[in-house]
N, CA, C and O atoms as a GROMACS GRO file, in nm:
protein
  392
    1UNK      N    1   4.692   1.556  -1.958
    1UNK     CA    2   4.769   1.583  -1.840
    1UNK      C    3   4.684   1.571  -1.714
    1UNK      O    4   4.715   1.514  -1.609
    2UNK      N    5   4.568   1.636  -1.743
    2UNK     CA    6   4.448   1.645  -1.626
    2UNK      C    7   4.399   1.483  -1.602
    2UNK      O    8   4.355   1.446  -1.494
    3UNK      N    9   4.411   1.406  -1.701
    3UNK     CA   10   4.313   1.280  -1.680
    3UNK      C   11   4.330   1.200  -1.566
    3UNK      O   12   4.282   1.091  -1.598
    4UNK      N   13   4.353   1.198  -1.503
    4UNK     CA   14   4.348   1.178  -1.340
    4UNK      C   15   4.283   1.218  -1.262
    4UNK      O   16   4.233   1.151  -1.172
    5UNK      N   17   4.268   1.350  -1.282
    5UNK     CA   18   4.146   1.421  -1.164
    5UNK      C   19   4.054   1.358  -1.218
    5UNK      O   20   3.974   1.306  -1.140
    6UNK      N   21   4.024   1.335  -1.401
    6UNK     CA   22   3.842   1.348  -1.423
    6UNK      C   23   3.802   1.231  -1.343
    6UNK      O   24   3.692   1.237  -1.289
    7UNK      N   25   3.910   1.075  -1.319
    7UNK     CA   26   3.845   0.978  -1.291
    7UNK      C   27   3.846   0.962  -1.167
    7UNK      O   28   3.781   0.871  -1.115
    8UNK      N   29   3.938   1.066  -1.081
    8UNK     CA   30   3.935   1.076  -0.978
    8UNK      C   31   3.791   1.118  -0.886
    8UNK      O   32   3.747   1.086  -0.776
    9UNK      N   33   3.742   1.216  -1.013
    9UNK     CA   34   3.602   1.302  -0.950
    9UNK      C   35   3.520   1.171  -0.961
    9UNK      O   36   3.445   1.114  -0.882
   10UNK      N   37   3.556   1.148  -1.067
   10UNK     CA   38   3.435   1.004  -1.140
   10UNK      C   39   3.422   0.870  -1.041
   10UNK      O   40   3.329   0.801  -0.999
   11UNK      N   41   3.579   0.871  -1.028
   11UNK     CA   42   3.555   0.780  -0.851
   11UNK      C   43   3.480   0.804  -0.785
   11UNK      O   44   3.391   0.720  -0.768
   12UNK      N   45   3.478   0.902  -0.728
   12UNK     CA   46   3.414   1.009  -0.583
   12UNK      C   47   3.229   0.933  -0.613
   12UNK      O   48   3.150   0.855  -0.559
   13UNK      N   49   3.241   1.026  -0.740
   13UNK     CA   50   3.090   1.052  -0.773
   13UNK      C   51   3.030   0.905  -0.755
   13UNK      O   52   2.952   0.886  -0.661
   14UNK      N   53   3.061   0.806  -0.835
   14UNK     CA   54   3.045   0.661  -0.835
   14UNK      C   55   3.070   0.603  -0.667
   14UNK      O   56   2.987   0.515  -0.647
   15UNK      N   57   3.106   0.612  -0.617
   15UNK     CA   58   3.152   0.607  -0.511
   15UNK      C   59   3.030   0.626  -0.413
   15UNK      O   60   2.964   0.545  -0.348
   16UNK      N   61   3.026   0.786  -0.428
   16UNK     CA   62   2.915   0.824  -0.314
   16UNK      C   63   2.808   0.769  -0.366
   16UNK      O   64   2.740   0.725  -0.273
   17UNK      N   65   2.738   0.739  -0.514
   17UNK     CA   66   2.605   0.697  -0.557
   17UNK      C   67   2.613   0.588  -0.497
   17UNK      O   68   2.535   0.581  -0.402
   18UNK      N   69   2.692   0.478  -0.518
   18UNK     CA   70   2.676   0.303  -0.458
   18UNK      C   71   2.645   0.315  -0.317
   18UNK      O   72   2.539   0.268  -0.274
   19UNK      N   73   2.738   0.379  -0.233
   19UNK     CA   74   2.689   0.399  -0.075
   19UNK      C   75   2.572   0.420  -0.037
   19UNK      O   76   2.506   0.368   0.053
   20UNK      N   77   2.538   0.538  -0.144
   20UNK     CA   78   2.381   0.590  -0.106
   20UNK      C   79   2.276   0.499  -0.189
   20UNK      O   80   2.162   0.546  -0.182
   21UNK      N   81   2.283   0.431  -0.232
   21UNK     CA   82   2.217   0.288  -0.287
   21UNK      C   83   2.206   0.193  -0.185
   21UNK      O   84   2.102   0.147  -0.138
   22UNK      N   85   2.398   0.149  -0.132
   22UNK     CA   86   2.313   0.036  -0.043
   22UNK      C   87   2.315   0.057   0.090
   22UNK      O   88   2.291  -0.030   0.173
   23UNK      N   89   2.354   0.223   0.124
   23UNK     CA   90   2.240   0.269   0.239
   23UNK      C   91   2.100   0.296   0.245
   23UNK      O   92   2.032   0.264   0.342
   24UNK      N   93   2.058   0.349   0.152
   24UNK     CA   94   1.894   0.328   0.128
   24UNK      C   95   1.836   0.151   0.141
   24UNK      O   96   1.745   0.121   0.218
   25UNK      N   97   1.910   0.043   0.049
   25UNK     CA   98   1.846  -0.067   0.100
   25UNK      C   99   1.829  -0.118   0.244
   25UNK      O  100   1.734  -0.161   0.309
   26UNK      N  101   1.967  -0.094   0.267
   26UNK     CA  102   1.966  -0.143   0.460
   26UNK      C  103   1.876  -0.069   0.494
   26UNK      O  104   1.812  -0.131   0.579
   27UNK      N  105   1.833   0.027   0.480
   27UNK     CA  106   1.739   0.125   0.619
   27UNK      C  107   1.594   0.084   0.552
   27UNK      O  108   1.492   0.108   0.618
   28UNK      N  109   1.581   0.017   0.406
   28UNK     CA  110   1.464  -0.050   0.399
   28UNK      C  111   1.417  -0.213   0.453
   28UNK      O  112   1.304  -0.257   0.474
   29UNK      N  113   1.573  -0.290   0.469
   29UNK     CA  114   1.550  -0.397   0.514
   29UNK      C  115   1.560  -0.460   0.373
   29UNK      O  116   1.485  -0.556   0.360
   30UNK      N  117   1.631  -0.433   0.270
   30UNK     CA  118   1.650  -0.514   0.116
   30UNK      C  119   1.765  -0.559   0.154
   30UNK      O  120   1.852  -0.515   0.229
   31UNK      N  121   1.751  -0.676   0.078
   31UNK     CA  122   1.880  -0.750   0.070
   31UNK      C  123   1.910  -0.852  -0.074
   31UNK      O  124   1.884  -0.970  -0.099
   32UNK      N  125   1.969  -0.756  -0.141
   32UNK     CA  126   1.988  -0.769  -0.304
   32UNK      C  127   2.032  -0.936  -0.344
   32UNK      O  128   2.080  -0.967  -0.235
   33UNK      N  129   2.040  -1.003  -0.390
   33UNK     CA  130   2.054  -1.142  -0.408
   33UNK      C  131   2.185  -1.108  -0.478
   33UNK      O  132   2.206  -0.989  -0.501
   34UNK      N  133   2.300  -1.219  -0.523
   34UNK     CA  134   2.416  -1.223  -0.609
   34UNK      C  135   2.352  -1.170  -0.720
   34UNK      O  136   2.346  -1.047  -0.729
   35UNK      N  137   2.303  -1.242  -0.809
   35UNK     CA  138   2.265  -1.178  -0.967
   35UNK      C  139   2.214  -1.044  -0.943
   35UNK      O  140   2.242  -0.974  -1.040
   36UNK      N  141   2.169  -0.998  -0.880
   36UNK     CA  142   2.156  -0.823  -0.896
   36UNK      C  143   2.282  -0.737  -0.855
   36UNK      O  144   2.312  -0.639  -0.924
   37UNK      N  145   2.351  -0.772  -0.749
   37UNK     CA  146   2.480  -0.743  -0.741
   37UNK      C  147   2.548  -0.760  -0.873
   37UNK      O  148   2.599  -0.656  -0.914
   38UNK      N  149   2.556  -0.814  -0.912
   38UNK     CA  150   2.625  -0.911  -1.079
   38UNK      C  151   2.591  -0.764  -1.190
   38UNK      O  152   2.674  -0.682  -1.229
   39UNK      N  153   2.484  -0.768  -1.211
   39UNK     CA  154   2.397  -0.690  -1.275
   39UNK      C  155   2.408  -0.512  -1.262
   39UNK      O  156   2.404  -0.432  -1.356
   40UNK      N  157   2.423  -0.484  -1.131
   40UNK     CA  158   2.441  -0.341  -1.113
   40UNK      C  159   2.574  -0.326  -1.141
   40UNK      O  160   2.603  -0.216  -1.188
   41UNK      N  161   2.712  -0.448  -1.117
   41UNK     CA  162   2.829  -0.404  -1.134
   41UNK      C  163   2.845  -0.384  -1.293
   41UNK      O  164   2.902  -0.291  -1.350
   42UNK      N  165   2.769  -0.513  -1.359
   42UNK     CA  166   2.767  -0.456  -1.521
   42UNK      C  167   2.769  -0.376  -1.580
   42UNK      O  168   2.853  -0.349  -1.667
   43UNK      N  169   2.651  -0.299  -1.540
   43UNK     CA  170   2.550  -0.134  -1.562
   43UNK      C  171   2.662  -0.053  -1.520
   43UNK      O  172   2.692   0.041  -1.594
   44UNK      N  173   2.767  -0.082  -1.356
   44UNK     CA  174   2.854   0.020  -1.368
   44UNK      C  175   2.959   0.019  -1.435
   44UNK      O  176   3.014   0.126  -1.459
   45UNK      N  177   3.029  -0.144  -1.499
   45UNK     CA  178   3.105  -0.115  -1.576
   45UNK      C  179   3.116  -0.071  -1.688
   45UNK      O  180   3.213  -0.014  -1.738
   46UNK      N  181   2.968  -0.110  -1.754
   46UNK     CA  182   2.938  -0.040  -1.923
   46UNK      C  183   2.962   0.096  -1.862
   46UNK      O  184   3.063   0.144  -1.914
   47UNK      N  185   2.911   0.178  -1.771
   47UNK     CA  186   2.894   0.363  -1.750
   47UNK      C  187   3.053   0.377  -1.765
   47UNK      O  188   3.073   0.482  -1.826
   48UNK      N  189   3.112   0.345  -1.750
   48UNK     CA  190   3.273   0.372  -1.676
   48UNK      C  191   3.337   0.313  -1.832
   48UNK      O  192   3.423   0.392  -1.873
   49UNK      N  193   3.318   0.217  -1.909
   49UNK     CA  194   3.388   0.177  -2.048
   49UNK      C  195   3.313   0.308  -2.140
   49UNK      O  196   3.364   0.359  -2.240
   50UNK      N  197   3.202   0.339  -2.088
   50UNK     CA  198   3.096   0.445  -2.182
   50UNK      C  199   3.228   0.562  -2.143
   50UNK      O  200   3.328   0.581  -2.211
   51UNK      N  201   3.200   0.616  -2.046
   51UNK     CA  202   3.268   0.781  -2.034
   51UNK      C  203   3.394   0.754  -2.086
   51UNK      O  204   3.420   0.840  -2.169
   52UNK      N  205   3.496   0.664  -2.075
   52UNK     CA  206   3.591   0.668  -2.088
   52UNK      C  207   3.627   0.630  -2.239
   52UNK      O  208   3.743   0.657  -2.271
   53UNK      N  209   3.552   0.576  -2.329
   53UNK     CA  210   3.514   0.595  -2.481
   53UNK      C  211   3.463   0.724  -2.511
   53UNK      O  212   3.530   0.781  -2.597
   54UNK      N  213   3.379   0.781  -2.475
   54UNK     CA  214   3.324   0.930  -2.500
   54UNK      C  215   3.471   1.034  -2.482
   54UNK      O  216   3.514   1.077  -2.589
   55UNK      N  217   3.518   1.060  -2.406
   55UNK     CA  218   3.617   1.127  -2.373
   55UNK      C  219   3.756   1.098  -2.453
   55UNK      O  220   3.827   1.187  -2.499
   56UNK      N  221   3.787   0.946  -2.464
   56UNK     CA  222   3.912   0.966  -2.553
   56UNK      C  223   3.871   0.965  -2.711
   56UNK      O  224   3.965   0.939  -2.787
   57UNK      N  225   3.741   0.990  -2.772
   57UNK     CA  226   3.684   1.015  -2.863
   57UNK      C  227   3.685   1.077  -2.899
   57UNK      O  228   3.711   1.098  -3.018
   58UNK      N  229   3.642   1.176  -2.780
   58UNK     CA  230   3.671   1.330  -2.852
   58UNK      C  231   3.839   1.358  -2.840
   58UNK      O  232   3.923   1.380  -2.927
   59UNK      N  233   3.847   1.352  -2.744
   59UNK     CA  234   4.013   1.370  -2.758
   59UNK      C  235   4.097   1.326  -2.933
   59UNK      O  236   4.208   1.366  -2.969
   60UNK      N  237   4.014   1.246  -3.002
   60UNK     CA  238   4.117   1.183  -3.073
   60UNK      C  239   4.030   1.291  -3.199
   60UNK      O  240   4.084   1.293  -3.309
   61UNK      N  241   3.895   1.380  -3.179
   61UNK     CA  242   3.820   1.420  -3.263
   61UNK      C  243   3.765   1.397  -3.333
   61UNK      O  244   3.727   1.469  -3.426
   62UNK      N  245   3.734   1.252  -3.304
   62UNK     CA  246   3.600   1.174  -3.333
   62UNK      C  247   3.485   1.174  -3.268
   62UNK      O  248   3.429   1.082  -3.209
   63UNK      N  249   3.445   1.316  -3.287
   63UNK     CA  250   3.280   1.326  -3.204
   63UNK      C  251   3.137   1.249  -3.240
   63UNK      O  252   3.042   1.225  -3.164
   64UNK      N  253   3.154   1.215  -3.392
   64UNK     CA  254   3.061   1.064  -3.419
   64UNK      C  255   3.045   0.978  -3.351
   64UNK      O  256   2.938   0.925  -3.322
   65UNK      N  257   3.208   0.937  -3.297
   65UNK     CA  258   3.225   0.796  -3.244
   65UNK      C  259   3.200   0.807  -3.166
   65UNK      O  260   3.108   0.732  -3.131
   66UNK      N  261   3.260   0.929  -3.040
   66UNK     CA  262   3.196   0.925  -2.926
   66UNK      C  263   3.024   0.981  -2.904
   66UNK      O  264   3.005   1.012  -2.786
   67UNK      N  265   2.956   0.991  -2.953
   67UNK     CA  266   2.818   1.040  -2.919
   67UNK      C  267   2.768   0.905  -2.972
   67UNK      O  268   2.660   0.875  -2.922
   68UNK      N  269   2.814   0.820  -3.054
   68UNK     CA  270   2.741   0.699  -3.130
   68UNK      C  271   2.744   0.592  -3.015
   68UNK      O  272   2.659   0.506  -2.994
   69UNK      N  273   2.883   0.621  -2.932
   69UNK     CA  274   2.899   0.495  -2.825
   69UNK      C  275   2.819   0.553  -2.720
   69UNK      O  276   2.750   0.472  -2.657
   70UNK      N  277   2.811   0.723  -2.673
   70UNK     CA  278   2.786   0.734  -2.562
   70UNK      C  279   2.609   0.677  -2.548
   70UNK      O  280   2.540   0.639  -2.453
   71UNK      N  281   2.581   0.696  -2.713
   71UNK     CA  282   2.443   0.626  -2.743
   71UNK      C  283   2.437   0.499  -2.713
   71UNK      O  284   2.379   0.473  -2.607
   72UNK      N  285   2.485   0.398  -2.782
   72UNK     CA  286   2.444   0.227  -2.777
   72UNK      C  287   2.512   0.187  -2.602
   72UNK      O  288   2.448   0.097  -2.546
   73UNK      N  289   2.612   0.236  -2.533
   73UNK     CA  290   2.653   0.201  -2.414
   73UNK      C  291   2.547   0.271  -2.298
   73UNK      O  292   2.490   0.246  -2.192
   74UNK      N  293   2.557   0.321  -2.347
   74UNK     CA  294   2.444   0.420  -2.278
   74UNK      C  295   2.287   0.335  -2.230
   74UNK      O  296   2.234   0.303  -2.123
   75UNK      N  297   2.262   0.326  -2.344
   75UNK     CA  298   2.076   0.225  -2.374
   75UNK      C  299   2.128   0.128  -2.318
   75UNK      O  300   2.062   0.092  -2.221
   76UNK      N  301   2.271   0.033  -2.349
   76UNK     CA  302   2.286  -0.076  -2.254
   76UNK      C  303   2.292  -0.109  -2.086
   76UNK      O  304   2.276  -0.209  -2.016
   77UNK      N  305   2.320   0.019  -2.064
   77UNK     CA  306   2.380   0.052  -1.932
   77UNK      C  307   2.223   0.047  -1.849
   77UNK      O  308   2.198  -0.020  -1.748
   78UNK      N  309   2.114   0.148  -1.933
   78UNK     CA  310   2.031   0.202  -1.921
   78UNK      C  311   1.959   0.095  -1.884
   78UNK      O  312   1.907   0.090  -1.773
   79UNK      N  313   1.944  -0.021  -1.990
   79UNK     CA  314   1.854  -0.163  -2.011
   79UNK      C  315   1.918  -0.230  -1.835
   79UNK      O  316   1.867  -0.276  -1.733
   80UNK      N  317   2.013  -0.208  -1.870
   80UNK     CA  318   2.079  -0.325  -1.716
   80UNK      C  319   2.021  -0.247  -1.553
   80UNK      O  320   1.987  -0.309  -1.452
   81UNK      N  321   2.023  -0.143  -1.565
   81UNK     CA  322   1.947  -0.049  -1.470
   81UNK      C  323   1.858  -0.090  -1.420
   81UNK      O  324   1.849  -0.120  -1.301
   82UNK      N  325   1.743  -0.101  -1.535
   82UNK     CA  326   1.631  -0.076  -1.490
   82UNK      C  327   1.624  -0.230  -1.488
   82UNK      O  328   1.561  -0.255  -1.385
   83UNK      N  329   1.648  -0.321  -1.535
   83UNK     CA  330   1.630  -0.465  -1.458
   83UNK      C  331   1.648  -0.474  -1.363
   83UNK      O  332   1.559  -0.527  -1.297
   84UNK      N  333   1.761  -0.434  -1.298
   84UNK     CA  334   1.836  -0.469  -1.161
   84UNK      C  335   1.745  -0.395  -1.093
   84UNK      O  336   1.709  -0.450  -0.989
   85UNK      N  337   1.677  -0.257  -1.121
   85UNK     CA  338   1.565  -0.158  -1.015
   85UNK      C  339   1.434  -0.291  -1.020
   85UNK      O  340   1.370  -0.325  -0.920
   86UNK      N  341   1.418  -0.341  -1.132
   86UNK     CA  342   1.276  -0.436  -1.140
   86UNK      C  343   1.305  -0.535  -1.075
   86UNK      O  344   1.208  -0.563  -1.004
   87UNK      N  345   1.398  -0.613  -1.059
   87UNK     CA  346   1.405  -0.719  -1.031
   87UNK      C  347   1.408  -0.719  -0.879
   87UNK      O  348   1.336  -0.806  -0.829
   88UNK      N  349   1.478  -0.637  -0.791
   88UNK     CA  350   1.486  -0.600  -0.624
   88UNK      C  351   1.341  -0.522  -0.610
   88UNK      O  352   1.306  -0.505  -0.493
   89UNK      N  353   1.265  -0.481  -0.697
   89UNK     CA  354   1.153  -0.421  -0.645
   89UNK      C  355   1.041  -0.511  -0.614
   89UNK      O  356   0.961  -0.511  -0.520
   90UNK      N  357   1.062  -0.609  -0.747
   90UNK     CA  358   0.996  -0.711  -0.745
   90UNK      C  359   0.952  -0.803  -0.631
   90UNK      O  360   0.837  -0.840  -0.609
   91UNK      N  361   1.100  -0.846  -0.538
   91UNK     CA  362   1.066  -0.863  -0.429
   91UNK      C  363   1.017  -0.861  -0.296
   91UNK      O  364   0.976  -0.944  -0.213
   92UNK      N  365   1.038  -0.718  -0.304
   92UNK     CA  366   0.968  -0.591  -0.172
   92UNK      C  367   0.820  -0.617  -0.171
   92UNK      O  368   0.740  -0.626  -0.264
   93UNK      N  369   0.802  -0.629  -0.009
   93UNK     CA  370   0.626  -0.673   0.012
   93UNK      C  371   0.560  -0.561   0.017
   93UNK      O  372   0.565  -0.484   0.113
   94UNK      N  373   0.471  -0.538  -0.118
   94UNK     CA  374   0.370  -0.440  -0.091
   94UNK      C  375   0.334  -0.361   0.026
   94UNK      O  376   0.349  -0.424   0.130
   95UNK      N  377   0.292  -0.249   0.039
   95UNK     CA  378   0.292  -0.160   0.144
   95UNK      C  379   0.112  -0.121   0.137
   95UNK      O  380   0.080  -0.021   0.074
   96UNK      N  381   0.011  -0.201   0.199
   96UNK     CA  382  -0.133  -0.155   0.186
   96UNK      C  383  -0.107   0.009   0.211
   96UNK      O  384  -0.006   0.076   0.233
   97UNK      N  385  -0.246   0.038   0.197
   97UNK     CA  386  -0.260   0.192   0.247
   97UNK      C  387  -0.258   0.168   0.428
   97UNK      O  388  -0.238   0.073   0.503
   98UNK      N  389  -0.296   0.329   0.443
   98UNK     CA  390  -0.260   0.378   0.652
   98UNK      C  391  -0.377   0.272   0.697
   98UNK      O  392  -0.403   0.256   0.816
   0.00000   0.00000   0.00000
């Protein structure tokens, strides 16, 4: 009956993280290329197919299934992350010391 608010919050939350992502790049002067854009939307769509498998999992009282997915979607989500953090860092010009 409730499942509306959760994705509603889950909006919000997702929501405010991306803003505060690509407000932190602008005020560094990054400017993410297409394939990392590509890449972070991935990472957010696995998170968002992840919760929403975890949740009607348990709902259905299959807590295996959901802790098994929130596992392998999870590490995937996880793997796509941290490329997309390597790959935009990658580009950023070193900062010598003062």
């Amino acid at each position: 009956m409730w499942d509306w608010l959760l994705w509603f919050f889950f909006g919000c939350v997702a929501g405010g993280v991306l803003t505060y992502i690509v407000m932190k790049l602008k005020r560094q002067g990054i400017i993410p290329r297409w394939y990392e854009w590509a890449l972070g939307g991935a990472a957010l769509l696995i998170i968002v197919l992840m919760v929403q498998t975890f949740f009607a999992s348990l709902a259905e009282n299959e807590a295996r299934a959901a802790w098994m997915s929130l596992g392998f979607m999870g590490f995937a989500a996880l793997v796509l992350v941290v490329v997309t953090i390597r790959s935009i860092k990658s580009r950023t010009p070193k900062h010598s010391g003062p």
